[in-house]
VMD Tcl script that draws the C-alpha trace (Angstrom):
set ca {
  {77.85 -21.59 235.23}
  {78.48 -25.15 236.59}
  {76.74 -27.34 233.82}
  {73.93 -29.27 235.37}
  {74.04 -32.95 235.11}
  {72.71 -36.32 236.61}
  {69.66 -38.05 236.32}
  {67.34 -35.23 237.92}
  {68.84 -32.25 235.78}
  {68.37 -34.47 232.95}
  {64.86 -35.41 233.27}
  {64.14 -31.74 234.34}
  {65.42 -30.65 230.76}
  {63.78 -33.27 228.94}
  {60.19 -31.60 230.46}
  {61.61 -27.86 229.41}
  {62.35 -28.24 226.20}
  {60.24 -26.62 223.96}
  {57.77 -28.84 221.69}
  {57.91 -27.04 218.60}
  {61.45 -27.70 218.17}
  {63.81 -30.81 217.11}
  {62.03 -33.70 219.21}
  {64.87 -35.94 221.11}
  {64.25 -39.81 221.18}
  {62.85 -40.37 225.08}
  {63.05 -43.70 226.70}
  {62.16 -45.16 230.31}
  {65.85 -45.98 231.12}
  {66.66 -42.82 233.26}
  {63.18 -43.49 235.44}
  {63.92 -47.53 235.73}
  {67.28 -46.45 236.74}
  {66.63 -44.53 239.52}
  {63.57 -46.08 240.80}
  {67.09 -49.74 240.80}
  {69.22 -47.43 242.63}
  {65.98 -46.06 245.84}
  {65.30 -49.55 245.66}
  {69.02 -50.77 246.58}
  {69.89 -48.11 248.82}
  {66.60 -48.45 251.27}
  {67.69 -52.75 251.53}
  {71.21 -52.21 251.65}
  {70.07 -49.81 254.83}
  {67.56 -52.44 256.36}
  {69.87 -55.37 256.20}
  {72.76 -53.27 257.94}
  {70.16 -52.07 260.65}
  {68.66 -55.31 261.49}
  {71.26 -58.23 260.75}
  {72.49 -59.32 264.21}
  {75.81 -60.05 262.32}
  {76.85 -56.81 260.99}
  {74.96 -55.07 264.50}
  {78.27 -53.74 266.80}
  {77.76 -55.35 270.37}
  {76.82 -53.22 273.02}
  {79.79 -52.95 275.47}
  {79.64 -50.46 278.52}
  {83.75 -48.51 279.57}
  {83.66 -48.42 282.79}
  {86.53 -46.34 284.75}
  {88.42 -49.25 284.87}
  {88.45 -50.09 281.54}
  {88.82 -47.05 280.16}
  {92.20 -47.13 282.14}
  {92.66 -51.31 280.87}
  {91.28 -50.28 277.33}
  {89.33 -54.25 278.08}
  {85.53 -53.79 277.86}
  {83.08 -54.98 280.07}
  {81.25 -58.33 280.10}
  {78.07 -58.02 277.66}
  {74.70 -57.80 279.74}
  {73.22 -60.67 281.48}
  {69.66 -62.23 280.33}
  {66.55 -60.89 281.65}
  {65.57 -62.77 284.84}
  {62.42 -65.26 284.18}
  {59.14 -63.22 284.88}
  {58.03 -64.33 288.39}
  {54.64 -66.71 288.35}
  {51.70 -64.20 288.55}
  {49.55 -66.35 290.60}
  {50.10 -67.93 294.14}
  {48.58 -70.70 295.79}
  {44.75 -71.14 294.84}
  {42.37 -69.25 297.12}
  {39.87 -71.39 299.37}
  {38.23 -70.96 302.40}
  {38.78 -72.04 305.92}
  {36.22 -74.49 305.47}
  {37.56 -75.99 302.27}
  {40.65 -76.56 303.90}
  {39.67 -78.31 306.27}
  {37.61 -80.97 304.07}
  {40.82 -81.34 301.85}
  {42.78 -82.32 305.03}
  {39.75 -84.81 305.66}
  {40.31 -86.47 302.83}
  {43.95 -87.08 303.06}
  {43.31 -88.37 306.75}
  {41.10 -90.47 305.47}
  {43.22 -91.54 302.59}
  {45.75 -92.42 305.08}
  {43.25 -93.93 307.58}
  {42.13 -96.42 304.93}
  {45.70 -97.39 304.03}
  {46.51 -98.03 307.68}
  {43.32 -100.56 308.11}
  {44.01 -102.26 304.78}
  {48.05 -102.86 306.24}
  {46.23 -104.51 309.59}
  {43.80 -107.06 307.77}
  {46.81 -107.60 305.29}
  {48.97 -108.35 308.71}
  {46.62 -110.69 310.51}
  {45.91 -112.36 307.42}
  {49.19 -113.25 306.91}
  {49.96 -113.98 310.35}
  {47.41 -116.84 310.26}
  {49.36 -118.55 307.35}
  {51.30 -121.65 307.97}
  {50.62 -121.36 312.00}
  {49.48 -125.42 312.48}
  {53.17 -127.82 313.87}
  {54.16 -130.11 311.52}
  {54.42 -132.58 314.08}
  {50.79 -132.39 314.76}
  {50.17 -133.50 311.48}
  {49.55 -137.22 312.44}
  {46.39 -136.01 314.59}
  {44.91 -133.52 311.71}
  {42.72 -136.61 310.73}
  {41.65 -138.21 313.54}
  {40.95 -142.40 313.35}
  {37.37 -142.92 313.42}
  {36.48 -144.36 316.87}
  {37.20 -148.88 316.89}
  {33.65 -150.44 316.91}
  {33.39 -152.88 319.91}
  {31.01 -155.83 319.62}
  {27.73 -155.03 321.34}
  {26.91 -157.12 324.54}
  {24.23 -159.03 324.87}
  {21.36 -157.50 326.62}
  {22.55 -154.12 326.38}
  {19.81 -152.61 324.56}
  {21.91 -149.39 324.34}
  {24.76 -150.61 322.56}
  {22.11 -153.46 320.07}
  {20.53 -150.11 318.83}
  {23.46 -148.09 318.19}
  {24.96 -147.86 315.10}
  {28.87 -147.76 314.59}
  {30.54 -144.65 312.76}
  {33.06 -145.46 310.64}
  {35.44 -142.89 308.71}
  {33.99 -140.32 306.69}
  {34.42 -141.56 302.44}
  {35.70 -137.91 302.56}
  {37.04 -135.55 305.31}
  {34.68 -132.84 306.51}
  {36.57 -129.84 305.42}
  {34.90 -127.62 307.47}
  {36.56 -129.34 310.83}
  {39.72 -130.35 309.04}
  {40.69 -127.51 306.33}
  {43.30 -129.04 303.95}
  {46.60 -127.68 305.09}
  {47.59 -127.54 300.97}
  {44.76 -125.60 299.86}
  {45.71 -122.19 298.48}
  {47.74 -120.76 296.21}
  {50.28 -119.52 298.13}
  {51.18 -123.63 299.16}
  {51.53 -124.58 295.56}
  {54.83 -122.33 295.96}
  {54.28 -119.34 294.45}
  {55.92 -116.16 296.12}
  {54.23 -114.63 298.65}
  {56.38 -111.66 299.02}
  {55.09 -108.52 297.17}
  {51.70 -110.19 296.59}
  {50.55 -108.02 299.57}
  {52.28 -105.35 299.90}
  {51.85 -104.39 295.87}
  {48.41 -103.72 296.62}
  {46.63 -100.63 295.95}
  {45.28 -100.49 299.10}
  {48.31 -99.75 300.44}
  {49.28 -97.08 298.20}
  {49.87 -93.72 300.37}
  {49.12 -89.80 298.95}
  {51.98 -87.77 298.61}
  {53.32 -86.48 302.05}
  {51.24 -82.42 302.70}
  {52.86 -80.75 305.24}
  {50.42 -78.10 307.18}
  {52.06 -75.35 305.31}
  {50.43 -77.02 302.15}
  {47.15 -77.82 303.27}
  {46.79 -74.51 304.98}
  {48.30 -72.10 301.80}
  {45.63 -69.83 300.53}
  {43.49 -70.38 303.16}
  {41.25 -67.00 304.04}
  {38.09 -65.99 305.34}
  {34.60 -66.76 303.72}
  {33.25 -63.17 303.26}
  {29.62 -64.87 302.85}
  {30.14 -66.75 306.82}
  {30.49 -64.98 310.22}
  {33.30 -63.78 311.60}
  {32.54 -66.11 314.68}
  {32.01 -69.03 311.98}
  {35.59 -68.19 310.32}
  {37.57 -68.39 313.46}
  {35.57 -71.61 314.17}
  {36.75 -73.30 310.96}
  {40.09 -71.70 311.10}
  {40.56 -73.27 314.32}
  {39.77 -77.04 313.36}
  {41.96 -76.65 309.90}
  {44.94 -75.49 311.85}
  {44.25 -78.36 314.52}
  {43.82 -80.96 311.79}
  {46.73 -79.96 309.47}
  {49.18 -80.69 312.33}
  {47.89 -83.87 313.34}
  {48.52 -85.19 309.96}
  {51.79 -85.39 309.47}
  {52.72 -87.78 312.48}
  {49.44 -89.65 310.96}
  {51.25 -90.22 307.67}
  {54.56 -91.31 309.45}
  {52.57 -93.84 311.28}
  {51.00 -95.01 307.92}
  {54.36 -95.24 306.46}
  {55.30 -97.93 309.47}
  {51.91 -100.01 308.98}
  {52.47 -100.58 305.01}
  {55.91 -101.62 306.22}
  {55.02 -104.25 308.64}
  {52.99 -105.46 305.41}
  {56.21 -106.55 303.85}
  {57.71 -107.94 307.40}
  {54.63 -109.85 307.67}
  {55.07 -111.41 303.88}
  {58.68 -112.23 304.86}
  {57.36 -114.08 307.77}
  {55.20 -116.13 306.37}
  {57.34 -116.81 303.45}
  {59.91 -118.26 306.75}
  {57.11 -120.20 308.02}
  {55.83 -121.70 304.84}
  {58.90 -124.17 304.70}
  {58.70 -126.59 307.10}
  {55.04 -126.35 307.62}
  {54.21 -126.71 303.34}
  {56.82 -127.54 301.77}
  {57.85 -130.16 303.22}
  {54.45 -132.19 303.68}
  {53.94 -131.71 300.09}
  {56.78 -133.08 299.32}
  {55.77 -135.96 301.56}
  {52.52 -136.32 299.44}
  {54.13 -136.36 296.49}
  {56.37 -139.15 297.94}
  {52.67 -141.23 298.38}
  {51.64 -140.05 295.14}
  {54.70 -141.84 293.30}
  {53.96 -145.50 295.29}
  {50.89 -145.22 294.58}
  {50.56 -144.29 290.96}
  {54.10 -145.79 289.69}
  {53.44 -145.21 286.27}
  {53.53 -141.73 285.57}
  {55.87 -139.00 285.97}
  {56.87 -136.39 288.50}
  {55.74 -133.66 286.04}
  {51.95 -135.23 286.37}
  {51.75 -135.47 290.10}
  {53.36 -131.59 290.61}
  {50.35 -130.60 287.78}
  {47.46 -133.09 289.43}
  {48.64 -131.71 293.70}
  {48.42 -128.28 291.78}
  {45.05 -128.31 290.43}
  {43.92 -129.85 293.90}
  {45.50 -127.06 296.03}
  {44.03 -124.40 293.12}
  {40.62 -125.12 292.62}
  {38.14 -125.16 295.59}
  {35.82 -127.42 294.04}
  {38.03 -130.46 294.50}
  {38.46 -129.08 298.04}
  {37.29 -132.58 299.54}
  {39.75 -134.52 297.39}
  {42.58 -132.78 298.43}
  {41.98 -133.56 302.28}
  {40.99 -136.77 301.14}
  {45.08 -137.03 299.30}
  {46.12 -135.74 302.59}
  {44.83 -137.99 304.88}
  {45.42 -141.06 302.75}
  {49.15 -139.93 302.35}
  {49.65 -139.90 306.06}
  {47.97 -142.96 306.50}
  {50.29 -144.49 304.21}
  {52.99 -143.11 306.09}
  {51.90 -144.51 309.58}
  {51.67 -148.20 307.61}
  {54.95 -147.74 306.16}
  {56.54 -146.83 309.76}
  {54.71 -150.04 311.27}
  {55.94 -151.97 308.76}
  {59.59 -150.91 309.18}
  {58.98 -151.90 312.82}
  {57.69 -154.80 312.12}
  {60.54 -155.85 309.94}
  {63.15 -154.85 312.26}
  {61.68 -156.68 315.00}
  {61.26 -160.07 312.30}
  {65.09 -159.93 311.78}
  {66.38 -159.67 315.29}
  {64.03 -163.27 316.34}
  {65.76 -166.58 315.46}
  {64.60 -168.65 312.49}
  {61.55 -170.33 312.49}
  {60.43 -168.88 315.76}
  {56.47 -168.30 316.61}
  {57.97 -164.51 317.48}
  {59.49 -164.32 314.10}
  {56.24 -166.13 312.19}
  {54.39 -163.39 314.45}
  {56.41 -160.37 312.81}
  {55.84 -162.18 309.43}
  {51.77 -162.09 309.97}
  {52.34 -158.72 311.37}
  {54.11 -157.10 308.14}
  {51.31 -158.97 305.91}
  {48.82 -157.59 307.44}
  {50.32 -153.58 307.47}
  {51.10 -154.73 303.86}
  {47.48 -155.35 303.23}
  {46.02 -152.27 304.70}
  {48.19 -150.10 302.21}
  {45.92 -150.92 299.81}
  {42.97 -148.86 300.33}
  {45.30 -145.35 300.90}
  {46.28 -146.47 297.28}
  {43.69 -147.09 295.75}
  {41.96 -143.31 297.05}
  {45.25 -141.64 296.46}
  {44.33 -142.98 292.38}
  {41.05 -141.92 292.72}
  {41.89 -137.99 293.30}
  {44.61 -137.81 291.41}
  {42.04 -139.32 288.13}
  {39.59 -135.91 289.70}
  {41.94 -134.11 289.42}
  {42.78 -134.54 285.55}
  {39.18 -135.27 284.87}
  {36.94 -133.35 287.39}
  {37.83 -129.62 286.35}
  {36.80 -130.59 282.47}
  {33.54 -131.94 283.80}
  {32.67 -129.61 285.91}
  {33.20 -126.13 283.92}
  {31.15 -128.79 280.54}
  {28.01 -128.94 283.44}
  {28.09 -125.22 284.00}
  {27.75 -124.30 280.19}
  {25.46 -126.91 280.18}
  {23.66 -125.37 283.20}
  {23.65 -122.22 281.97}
  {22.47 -122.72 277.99}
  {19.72 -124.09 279.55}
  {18.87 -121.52 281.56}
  {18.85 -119.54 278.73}
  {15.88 -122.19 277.28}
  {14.30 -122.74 280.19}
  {14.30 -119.12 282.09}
  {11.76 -120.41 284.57}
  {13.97 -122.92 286.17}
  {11.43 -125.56 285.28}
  {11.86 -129.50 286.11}
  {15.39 -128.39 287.67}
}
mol new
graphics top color blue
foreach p $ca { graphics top sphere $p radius 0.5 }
foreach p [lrange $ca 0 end-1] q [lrange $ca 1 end] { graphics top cylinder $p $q radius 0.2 }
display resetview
C-alpha cells in the first residue's frame, strides 16, 4: 500500500498509537505549521480577489472585435442620480404674495431712482452770471424831508451783519462743492439695489391648489398669480432704466458743477489770498472746506461769499477808474476826479477784508468751540437732569 504521509496522516498516527508502548517525543510544530500555511493561503486569496491591480478589466467582444481581435472601450460611469425633489410646493395664494413682494421690491427701487433724479437735477441749476445779484445791496438811505412825518419816523435798513440764509442759500454749501465726486455717490446706494430678475415660470413653479380653500377660491387666486407674474417682468426692465438714469443724472451734475462751483470758489479763494496775505493756499482750501462742510458756520460762509463779490465789484470799479485817470491829461480836475474816485473804491475794500478775516478765524476756531459747549452742555445735563437755571 501507498505509505501515508503529510501533516494529516502524521498527526492521525501520532493519536493511534498505542500508549503502552515506546512513547515518541510530540511537539506543537506540525499544528503551528499548518494553522501558517490556512493562514497564508485564505490572504494570498483575498488580496488576489479584491486588489484592483491584479483584478483583469472587464472588456465586452463584440462581433466586430472578435473579427479585429481589438476589445471594446471599458464601460462608461454611472450617470449622476437625478435630484429627487422639484420645485417647493406652495399654493396659489402663496404665489401670489411672493410676486408681491418682488413688485414691491422693484417698486421701491424705482421711487428711490426718481427722488435720487430730481435731487440731483436741482444741483448747480443757479447762472453764474447772476451771481452779482445773489446778494442784493441794501436799499441807499435818502435824507428825510422836512415835514414829512412819514419818512422822520422811519427808520433806515441797512445790510444784514450776516446774510439771511434762508432767502440767500450759500451757493458753496455742501459737500459735493468742496469737490468731491459725485458720480457713484448715488447710484451705489442700496436703495437702488434690484432682486434678481424671476421670470413667471419661476414665480409660478410648484404652484397647486389649496386642498383646505374652494375650488371657486383656487381659480380666484390662480387667476391674479398668473396676471401678476406676467406683469413683472416688463416692471423689472423698467426698473433697470430708472437706476440707470441715476447714473446719467450724477454725470450731469458732475457737467454742471464746473462753471457754476468751481469756478466761483476759485474766485473766493482769489479774495481769500488779498485779504489774508499771510498764510498759505493749503489754509484757505482747509478754512473754505470746513465752511462749505459744517452747517453750523452756514451764515459765515454766505457772509465769505458776499464779501468776496463785493470785493470783486470794487476791484472792477477801480480798474475803471484807473483806466479812465490815465487817458485825462496831467493835472486835470478830470484826472484829480479819477484820483478821488480810485481812493475812495480803495477805501471801501476795507470792510470786505476785514469780514473775509473774520470767517476765515470761525472757521479755524468756531468748530473747536462749538463741539467744547456741547460736552459742556451735555455733562451738565447729566448734573442737572431737570434743566434747571438753563
Amino acid at each position: 500500500s501507498r505509505p501515508r504521509t503529510g501533516p494529516f496522516c502524521l498527526v492521525a498516527r501520532a493519536q493511534m498509537a498505542p500508549r503502552d508502548g515506546p512513547r515518541r517525543r510530540q511537539g506543537y510544530g506540525g499544528p503551528l505549521l499548518l494553522a501558517l500555511c490556512l493562514g497564508l493561503g485564505i490572504y494570498a486569496r483575498s488580496w488576489v480577489t479584491f486588489s484592483p491591480a491584479v483584478r483583469p478589466p472587464r472588456t465586452r467582444i463584440s462581433s466586430q472585435a472578435e473579427a479585429t481581435g481589438a476589445p471594446d472601450a471599458p464601460d462608461a460611469p454611472d450617470a449622476p442620480d437625478a435630484p429627487a425633489s422639484g420645485p417647493p410646493r406652495q399654493s396659489w395664494r402663496q404665489a401670489h404674495e411672493a410676486a408681491k413682494l418682488y413688485e414691491k421690491k422693484l417698486k421701491d427701487a424705482m421711487i428711490s431712482s426718481g427722488n435720487y433724479v430730481r435731487e440731483l437735477d436741482g444741483l448747480f441749476t443757479q447762472n453764474i452770471s447772476s451771481l452779482q445779484n445773489l446778494y442784493p445791496k441794501p436799499p441807499t438811505v435818502k435824507t428825510p424831508r422836512f415835514g414829512n412825518i412819514t419818512e422822520l419816523l422811519s427808520v433806515p435798513v441797512g445790510e444784514l451783519a450776516l446774510p439771511n440764509i434762508t432767502e440767500t442759500p450759500p451757493i458753496l454749501m455742501g459737500k459735493f462743492a468742496t469737490g468731491e465726486a459725485i458720480v457713484g455717490t448715488y447710484s451705489a446706494s442700496p436703495d437702488l439695489e434690484l432682486p434678481e430678475r424671476r421670470f413667471p415660470q419661476q414665480l409660478l413653479a410648484g404652484a397647486e391648489d389649496d386642498p383646505t380653500s374652494s375650488a371657486e377660491e383656487n381659480e380666484l387666486w390662480r387667476e391674479a398669480s398668473t396676471l401678476l407674474a406676467e406683469s413683472l417682468d416688463p416692471l423689472h426692465a423698467e426698473a433697470e432704466a430708472a437706476v440707470a438714469r441715476v447714473q446719467a443724472a450724477e454725470e450731469r451734475a458732475e457737467r454742471r458743477r464746473i462753471p457754476v462751483v468751481e469756478d466761483f470758489r476759485k474766485r473766493v479763494l482769489q479774495q481769500c489770498i488779498y485779504a489774508e496775505e499771510f498764510r498759505t493756499m493749503e489754509d484757505f482750501e482747509r478754512w473754505l472746506t470746513i465752511l462749505q462742510t459744517d452747517e453750523r458756520l452756514a451764515n459765515y460762509l454766505a457772509l465769505l461769499e458776499r464779501s468776496a463779490l463785493q470785493l470783486e465789484e470794487l476791484q472792477a470799479e477801480i480798474a475803471k477808474w484807473q483806466e479812465a485817470e490815465l487817458k485825462e491829461p496831467e493835472g486835470s480836475r478830470a484826472r484829480r476826479r479819477a484820483g478821488e474816485k480810485i481812493r475812495e473804491a480803495f477805501d471801501k475794500t476795507r470792510g470786505p477784508d476785514v469780514r473775509i478775516r473774520a470767517c476765515l478765524r470761525a472757521a479755524e476756531e468756531l468748530p473747536e468751540t462749538l463741539d467744547a459747549y456741547k460736552t459742556l452742555g451735555e455733562a451738565w445735563d447729566k448734573i442737572n437732569p431737570m434743566n434747571m437755571f438753563r
